[in-house]
LUMLUMKOL-352411 format. One line per 3 residues: number of its first residue (from 0); for each residue x, y, z of C-alpha. Coordinates in steps of 0.25 Angstrom, whole numbers, plus 5000, padded with zeros to 4 digits. Example, Ala and Ser with C-alpha at 12.3 -4.5 7.8 and 13.67 -1.06 7.14 Angstrom:
# residues 2
0 = 5049:4982:5031; 5055:4996:5029 $
***
This chain:
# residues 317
0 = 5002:4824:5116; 5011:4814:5116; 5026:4819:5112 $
3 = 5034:4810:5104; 5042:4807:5114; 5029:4800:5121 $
6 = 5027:4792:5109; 5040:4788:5108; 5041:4782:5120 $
9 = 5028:4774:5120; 5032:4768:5108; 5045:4764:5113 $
12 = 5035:4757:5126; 5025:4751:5115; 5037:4745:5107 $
15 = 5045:4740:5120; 5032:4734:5126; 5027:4728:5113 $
18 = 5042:4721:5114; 5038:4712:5126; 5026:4706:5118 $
21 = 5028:4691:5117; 5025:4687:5103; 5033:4694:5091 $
24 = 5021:4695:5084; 5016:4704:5094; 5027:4712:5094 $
27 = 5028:4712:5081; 5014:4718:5080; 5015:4729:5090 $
30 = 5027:4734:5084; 5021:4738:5072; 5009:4741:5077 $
33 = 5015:4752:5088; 5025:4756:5075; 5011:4759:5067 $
36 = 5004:4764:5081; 5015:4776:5084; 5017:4779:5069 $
39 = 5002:4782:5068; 5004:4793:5081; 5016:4800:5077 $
42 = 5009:4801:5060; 4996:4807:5069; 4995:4822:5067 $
45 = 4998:4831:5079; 4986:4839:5075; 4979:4827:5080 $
48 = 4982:4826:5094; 4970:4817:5097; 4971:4806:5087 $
51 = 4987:4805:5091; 4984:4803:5107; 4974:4792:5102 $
54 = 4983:4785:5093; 4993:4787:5106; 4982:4781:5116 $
57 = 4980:4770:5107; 4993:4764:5108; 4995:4766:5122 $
60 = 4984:4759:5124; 4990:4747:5116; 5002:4748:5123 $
63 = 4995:4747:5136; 4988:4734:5130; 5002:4729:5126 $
66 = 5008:4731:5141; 4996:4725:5147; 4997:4713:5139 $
69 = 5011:4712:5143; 5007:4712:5157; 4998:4699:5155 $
72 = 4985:4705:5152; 4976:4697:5144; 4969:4706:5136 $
75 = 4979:4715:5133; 4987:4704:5128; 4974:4698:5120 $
78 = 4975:4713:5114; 4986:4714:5109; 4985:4700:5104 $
81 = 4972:4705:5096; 4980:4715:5091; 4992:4708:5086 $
84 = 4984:4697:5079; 4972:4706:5071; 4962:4702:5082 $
87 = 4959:4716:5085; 4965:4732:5079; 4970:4735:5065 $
90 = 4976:4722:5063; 4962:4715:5063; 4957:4723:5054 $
93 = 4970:4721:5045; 4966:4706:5046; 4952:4707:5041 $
96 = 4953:4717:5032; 4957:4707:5019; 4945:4699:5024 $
99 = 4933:4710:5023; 4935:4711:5009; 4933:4701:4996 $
102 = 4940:4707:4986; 4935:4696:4974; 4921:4696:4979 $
105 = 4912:4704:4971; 4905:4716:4980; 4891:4715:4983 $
108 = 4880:4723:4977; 4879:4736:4984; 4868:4737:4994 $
111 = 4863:4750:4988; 4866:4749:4973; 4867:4763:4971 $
114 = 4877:4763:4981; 4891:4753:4977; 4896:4756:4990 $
117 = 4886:4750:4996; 4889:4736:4997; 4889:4725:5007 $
120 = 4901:4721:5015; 4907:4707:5010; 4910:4698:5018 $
123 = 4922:4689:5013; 4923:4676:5014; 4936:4675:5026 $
126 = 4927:4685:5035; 4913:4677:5031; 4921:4665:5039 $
129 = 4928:4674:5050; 4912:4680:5052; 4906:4668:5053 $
132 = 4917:4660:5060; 4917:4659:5077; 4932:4657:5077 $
135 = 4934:4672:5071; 4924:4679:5078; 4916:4677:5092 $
138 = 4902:4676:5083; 4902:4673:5070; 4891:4679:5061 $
141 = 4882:4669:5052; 4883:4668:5038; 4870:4675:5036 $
144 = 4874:4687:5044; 4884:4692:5034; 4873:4691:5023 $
147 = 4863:4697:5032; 4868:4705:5043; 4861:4705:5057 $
150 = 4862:4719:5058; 4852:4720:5046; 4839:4715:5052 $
153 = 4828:4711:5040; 4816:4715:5050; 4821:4730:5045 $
156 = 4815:4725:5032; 4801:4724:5038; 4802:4742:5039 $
159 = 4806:4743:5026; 4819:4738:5016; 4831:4740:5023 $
162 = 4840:4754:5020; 4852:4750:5011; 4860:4758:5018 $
165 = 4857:4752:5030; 4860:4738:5026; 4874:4742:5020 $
168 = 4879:4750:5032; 4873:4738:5041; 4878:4728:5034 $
171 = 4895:4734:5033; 4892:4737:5048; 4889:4723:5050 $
174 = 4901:4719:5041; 4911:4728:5048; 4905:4725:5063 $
177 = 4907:4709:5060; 4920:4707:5055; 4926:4716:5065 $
180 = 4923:4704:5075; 4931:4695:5068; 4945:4691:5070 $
183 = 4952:4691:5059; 4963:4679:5054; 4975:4680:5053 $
186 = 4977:4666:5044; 4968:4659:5033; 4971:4644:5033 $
189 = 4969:4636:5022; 4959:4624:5023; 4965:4615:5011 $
192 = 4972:4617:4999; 4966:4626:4987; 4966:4632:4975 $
195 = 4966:4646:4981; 4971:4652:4991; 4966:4663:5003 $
198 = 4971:4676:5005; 4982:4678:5016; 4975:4687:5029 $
201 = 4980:4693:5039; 4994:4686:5044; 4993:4674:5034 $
204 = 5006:4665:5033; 5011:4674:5046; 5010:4663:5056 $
207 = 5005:4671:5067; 4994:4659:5071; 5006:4651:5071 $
210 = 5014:4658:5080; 5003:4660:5089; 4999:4645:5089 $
213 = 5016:4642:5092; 5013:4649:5107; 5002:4645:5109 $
216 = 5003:4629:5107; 5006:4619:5117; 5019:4615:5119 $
219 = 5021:4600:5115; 5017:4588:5123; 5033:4583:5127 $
222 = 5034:4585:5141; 5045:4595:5146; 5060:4589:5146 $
225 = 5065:4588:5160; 5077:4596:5166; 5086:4582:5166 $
228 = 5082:4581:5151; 5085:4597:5148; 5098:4595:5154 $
231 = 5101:4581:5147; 5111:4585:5134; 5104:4575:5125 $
234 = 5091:4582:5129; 5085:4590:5118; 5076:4601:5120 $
237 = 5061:4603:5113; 5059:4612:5102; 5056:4624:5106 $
240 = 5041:4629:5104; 5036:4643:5101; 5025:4642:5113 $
243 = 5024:4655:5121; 5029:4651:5135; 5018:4660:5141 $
246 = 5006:4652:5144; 4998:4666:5145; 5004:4671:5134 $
249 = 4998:4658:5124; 4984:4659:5131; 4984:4673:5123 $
252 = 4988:4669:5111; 4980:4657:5113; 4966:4666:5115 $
255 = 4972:4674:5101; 4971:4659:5092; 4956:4661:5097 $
258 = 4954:4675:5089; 4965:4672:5077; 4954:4664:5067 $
261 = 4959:4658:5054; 4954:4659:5043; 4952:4645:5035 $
264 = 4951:4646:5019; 4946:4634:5012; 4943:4629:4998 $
267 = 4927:4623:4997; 4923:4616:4984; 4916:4629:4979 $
270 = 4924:4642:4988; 4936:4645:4997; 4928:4647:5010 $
273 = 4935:4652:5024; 4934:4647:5037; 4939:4650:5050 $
276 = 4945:4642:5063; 4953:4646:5075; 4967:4639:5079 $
279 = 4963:4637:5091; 4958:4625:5099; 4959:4614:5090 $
282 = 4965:4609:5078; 4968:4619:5068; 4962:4608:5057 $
285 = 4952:4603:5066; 4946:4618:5067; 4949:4622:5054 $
288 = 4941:4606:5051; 4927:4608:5058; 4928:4625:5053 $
291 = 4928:4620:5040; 4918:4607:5042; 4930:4598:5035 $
294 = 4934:4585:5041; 4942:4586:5055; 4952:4577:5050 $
297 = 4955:4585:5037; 4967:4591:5037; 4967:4605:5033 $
300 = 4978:4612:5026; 4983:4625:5033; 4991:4636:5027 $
303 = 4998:4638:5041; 5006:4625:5045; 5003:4628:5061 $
306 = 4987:4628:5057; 4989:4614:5055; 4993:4611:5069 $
309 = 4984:4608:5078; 4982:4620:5086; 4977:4613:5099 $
312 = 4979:4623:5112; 4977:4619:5125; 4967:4624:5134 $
315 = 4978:4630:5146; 4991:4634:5140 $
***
């Protein structure tokens, strides 16, 4: 059993390795995270040996991850990444949580009416788009799928009409297996202007796209001043850019852009509809512009001002 002591002193190791992380946001994160981590072990009962070494083993294994990624490993540092940013752990299911449910919706008719508890998932309209979308999940589902699951095959009906039971428990399954293979936004931008207005998700307003995009972007085209023009008085110096020096460090945050979706809410002439695009690659409005079938050259209205750069990346950093 560890003594206190013990635990003490890997705390003190996960803190003073989680200070040589490269990005305050990351820091930031794994403080509280250990904070939350170590309270939960010492709340755990001692009459419970067995769950505390698990709890134990747990964050020494993230604190392994967090050394390796230090160290230059690539899919350490893409874990803890996915960590930081909701891609994977409790933070994910944080981020989708608000979007599972749809609270103004009326529920559906209980699929056996003697049952209320017995109703069908709902699918709302944000994760309707992140299902269906390829820039918020490897393979996106079909419209139709989420009316009719796979999983519930109609040849069943040849035997006989199909258990109620069954086709509830197979359709939540279904729900809960799906949406588990998304990857949640962080941001909702807003196509043009409306009446309306979408709920805030995840870290709206936070700018933690932005910061990302400010190390990852390429510096600007000026070529570098020469030493004779450093060393000149009347020489002024560039402005000073946010872009992380480490080449290897913005191809990781690079790959990250690539699993952070955002979220598009617009105003059609009959319903809000939501959409979603990647800032990656292209043009942030040239994206957003063919997701949403509008004219490239429209401009689109975004609630965050670095959305409306153009988010152009090269192919080596």
């Amino acid at each position: 059993m560890w003594a206190m002591t013990s635990l003490s002193s890997l705390y003190r190791n996960y803190l003073r390795q989680v200070r040589s992380l490269p990005h305050h946001y990351l820091r930031q994160f794994f403080q509280v995270k250990a904070s939350d981590d170590f309270r939960a072990i010492a709340a755990t009962p001692l009459r419970k040996p067995h769950l505390r070494q698990q709890k134990i083993r747990r964050v020494s294994k993230d604190l392994r991850r967090i050394k390796l990624a230090l160290t230059g490993r690539h899919d350490a540092f893409s874990y803890i990444l996915d960590l930081a940013y909701g891609r994977r752990g409790k933070l994910k299911w944080e981020l989708m949580e608000p979007l599972l449910i749809q609270p103004n919706a009326p529920p559906p008719d209980p699929i056996i009416r003697s049952v209320p508890k017995s109703r069908p998932p709902v699918y709302s309209p944000e994760l309707k788009a992140l299902l269906t979308n390829s820039a918020s999940r490897e393979k996106p589902l079909e419209l139709h799928q989420l009316k009719f699951p796979p999983t519930l095959s109609p040849q069943a009906r040849l035997l006989g009409p199909l258990s109620k039971r069954l086709e509830f428990n197979t359709r939540w399954r279904y729900f809960e297996r799906e949406w588990k293979k998304v990857y949640p936004p962080l941001e909702v931008a807003v196509q043009k202007e409306k009446t309306g207005r979408a709920n805030a998700i995840g870290f709206q307003d936070q700018g933690l796209i932005d910061h990302i995009n400010d190390m990852v972007r390429p510096s600007a085209a000026t070529s570098p001043m020469t030493r004779r023009e450093r060393l000149s008085s009347n020489a002024q110096l560039p402005p000073p850019t946010q872009r992380h020096p480490s080449r290897w460090l913005r191809r990781r945050y690079q790959d990250l852009l690539g699993r952070l979706p955002i979220l598009v809410f617009g105003t059609g002439s009959k319903a809000p509809s939501f959409n979603v695009a990647q800032p990656l690659t292209e043009g942030a409005n040239l994206i957003l512009s063919i997701s949403l079938g509008l004219n490239v050259k429209t401009p689109l209205k975004l609630t965050s001002p670095s959305l409306k750069q153009k988010y152009v990346l090269p192919r080596e950093l």
